[in-house]
N, C-alpha and C positions, 0 to 999 in steps of 0.2 A: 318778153322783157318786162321787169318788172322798176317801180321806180325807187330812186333812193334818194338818199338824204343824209350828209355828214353833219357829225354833230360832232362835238368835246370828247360826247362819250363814247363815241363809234357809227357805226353806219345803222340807218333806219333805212328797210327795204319795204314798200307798201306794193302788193299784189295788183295785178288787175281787175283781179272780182271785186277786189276791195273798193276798189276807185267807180267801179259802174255798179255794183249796189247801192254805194253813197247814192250816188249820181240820179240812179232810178228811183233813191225815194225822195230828193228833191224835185223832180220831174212831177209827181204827184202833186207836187205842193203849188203847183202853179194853173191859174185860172184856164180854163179851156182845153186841157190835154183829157183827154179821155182813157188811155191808157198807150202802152209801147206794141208796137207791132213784131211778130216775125214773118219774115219775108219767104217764100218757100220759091225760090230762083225757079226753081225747072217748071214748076205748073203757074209761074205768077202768081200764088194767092197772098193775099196779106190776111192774118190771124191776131186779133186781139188778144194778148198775152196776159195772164192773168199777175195780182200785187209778188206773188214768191215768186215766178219766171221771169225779173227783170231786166236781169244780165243778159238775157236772149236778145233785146231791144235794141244794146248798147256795142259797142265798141271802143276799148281804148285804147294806143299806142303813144308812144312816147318817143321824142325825138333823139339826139347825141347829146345835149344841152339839159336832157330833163324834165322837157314841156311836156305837156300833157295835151293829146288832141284825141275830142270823144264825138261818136257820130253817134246820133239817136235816132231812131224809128219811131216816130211818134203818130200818134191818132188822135186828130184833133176834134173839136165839138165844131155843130153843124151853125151856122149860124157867128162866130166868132171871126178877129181879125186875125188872118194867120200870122201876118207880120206882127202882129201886137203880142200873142203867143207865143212867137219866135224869141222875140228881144225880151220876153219877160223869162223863159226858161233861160235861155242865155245870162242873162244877167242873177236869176238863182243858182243855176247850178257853178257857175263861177265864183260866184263868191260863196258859197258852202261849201265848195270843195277847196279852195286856194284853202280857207279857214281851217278846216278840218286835217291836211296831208300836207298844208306849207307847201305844196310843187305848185310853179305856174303853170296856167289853165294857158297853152298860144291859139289852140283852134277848136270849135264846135260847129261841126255841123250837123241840120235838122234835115231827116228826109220825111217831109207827109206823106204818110202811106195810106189815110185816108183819109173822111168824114163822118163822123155818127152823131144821130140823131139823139138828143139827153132826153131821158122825158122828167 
């Protein structure tokens, strides 16, 4: 499903890659992420995902209403407050993305899939 938007002039359709590329390079932008994970289910491993594989990270779905709810796999720094990381990606990626596609942002959630050490 992808999201949309009426306008005057017609319907505005924005993709899902579109919305978790944004997403993934605001994710960058904030203090303590270290980068996005993928998750490989059947062996457990979590993999540090490199700046062009960002949409592996993410997830976005959209409600009947048009919200946008995005789940992140992130990799935090070692040493950092998660909750402080949490509330500050949250708070970027929301308001750059509300900015950017006009859709309300209703849900985000973060899953830490790990810790790494910055040197």
């Amino acid at each position: 499903m992808n999201g949309q938007l009426s306008t005057k002039y017609g319907e505005i359709i924005i993709d899902t890659d579109v919305i978790a590329k944004y997403a993934g390079s605001a994710v960058f932008e904030c203090f303590g992420i270290v980068g996005m994970a993928a998750v490989n289910v059947k062996d457990g491993i979590v993999k540090l995902l490199k700046k062009d594989r960002l949409t592996k990270g993410i997830s976005v779905s959209f409600s009947e209403n048009n919200g946008v709810t995005l789940n992140f796999h992130v990799i935090v720094a070692y040493g950092v407050s998660i909750s402080t990381v949490a509330d500050n990606l949250i708070d970027n990626v929301k308001y750059k993305l509300e900015k950017f596609t006009g859709l309300q942002i209703n849900k985000i959630n973060i899953f830490v899939e790990g810790v790494r050490v910055i040197d």
